[in-house]
N, C-alpha and C positions, 0 to 999 in steps of 0.2 A: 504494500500500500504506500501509493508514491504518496491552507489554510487556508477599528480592530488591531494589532501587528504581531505577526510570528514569524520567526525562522523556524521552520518548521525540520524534523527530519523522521525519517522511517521509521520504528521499532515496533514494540509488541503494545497490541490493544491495551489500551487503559480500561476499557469498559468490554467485560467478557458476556458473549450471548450463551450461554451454556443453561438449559430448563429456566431461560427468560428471568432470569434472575442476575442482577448488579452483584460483580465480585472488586471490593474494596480494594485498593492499593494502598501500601503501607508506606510506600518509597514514590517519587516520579517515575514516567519509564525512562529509560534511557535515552538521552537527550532532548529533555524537556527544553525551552529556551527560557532560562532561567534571565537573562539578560533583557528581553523583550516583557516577557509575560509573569503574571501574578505567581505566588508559589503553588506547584501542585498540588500538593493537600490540600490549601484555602480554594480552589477552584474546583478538584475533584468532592469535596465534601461541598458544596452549593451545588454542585451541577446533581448530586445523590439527593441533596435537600429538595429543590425543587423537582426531582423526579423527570428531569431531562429525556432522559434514556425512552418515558413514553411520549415525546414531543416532538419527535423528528420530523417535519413538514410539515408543523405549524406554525404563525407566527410569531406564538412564544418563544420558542428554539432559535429563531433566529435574532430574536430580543434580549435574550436571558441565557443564552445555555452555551455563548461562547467563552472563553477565556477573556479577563480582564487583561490591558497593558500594564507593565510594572508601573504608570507613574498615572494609570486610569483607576479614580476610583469608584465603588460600587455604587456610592448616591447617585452617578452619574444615570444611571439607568433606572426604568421606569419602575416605582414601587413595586411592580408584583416581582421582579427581579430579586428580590431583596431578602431570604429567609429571615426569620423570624431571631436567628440565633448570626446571624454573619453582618450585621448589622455595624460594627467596628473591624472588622476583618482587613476593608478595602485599606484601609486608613494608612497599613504598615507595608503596602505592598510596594511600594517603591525604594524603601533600605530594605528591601531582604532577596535582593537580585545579584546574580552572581556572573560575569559576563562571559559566558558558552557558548557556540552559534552549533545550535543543536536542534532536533526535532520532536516534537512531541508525536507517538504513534496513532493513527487515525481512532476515532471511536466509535464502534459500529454500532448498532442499532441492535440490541436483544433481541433477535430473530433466531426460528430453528435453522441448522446446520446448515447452511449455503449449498446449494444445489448447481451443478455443473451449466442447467439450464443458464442460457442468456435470459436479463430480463424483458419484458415487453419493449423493443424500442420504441424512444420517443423518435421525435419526428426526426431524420437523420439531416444535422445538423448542415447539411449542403454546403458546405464551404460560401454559408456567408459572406459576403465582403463587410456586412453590419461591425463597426468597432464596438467593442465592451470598453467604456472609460470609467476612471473612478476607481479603480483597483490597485493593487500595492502585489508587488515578485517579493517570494520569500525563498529561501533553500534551505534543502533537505538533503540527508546523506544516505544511502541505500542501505549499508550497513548486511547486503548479503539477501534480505528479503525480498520475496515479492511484492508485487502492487495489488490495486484494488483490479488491475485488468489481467491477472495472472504472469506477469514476466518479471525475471529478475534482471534488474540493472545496475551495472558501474555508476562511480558517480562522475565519469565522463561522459556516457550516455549524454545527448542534447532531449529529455523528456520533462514532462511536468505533469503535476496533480490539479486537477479543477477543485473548484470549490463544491465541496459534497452539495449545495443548490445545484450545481450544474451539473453534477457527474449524476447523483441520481442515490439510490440503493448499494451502499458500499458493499453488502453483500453476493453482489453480483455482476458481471461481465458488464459494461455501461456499452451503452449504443456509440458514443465519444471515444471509446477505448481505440488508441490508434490512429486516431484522427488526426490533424498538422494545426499547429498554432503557430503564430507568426507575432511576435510579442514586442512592444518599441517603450526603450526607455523614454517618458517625457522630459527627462532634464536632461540626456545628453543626446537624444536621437539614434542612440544604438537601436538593436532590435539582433533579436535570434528564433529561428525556426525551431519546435518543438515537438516531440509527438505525447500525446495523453496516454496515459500508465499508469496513473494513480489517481484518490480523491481524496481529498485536504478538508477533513470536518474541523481546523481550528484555524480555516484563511478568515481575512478581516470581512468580507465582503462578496458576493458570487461572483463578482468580476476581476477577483483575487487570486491569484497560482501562486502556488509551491513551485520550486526549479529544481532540478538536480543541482549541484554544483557548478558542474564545467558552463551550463546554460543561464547558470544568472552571471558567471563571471564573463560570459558573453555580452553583458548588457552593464554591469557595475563591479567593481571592485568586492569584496566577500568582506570586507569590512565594515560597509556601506550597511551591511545587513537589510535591507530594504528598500524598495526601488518603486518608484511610482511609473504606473505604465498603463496599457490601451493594449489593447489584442485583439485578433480576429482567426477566424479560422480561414485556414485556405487549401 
């Protein structure tokens, strides 16, 4: 499984679907961006609060149920956001960030077993010329895994992850899988061609991608951590 702001990078599910039941993490997983985003515990225990996990494709999920930035705090968002007990949480999230440029692992939807099936595609994405604007390029490290489209890749690979709005049911094959994105930095005019491989349930935005490595240093320095951009498929 190839993300507001995250540098986002591959590892194991934070949120396990196994008899539809939420299994706790005691640690982040492995490369959380600790740098960008709130601490894992204080986000994984809200996102359990509000019961996230049965909210995927509704408004509230897209309101409430992504990861805060280290220097975003939780008043900021709409009261029901808000559990009853996390109420002083946000407050500390910005001295307690540790600068990693790492990935948090996608979080899938408590669903039975994943099935080999493709899901129903949507309408296949035609190589629009339409631009997606408003969106921010994060990277992610492979670390040996698969994607949400079943392939594993280098992190020279030129691939990227959508934003789970766009990809669809991370549990299954996306109709996008495969497909070419053509991504332009708006502050320096770079751009790099991509192919989709993964889905990004903690991008800022559905206009948002995860990069591999070698493809966001295509367009910015790995420093940069973050790149504002415009995309389209082609």
């Amino acid at each position: 499984m190839v993300r507001v702001l995250s540098i986002t990078s591959l590892a194991l599910a934070a949120v396990s679907a196994v008899s539809g039941l939420v299994v706790p993490r005691l640690s982040p997983p492995s490369g959380w961006e600790t740098d960008i985003l709130e601490p894992y515990d204080q986000y994984h225990e809200r996102y359990l609060a509000l019961q996230c996990q049965d909210k995927h494709g509704q408004p509230f999920f897209d309101q409430c149920c992504h990861p805060l930035l280290a220097t975003q705090k939780l008043e900021s968002r709409p009261s029901q956001c808000i559990p009853d007990d996390c109420d002083d949480r946000s407050d500390n999230a910005a001295t307690n960030v540790t600068p990693t440029p790492t990935y948090e692992s996608p979080t899938p939807t408590p669903t039975p077993e994943p099935s080999s099936a493709t899901s129903t595609p949507k309408p296949k994405a035609s190589h629009t010329p339409d631009v997606n604007a408003g969106g921010q390029a994060t990277f992610f490290y492979q670390n040996g895994v698969a994607g949400a489209c079943g392939k594993v890749h280098s992190d020279d690979d030129l691939i990227c992850a959508l934003d789970e709005r766009f990809y669809g049911d991370p549990g299954v094959r996306s109709a996008y899988c495969d497909q070419k994105v053509r991504i332009t930095n708006t502050k320096n005019g770079k751009t790099v061609t991509v192919t989709v491989a993964d889905d990004c349930p903690t991008c800022l935005n559905r206009n948002s991608i995860d990069l591999s490595e070698a493809a966001f240093k295509a367009i910015a320095p790995l420093s940069d951590g973050i790149a504002s951009i415009e995309w389209s498929f082609v």
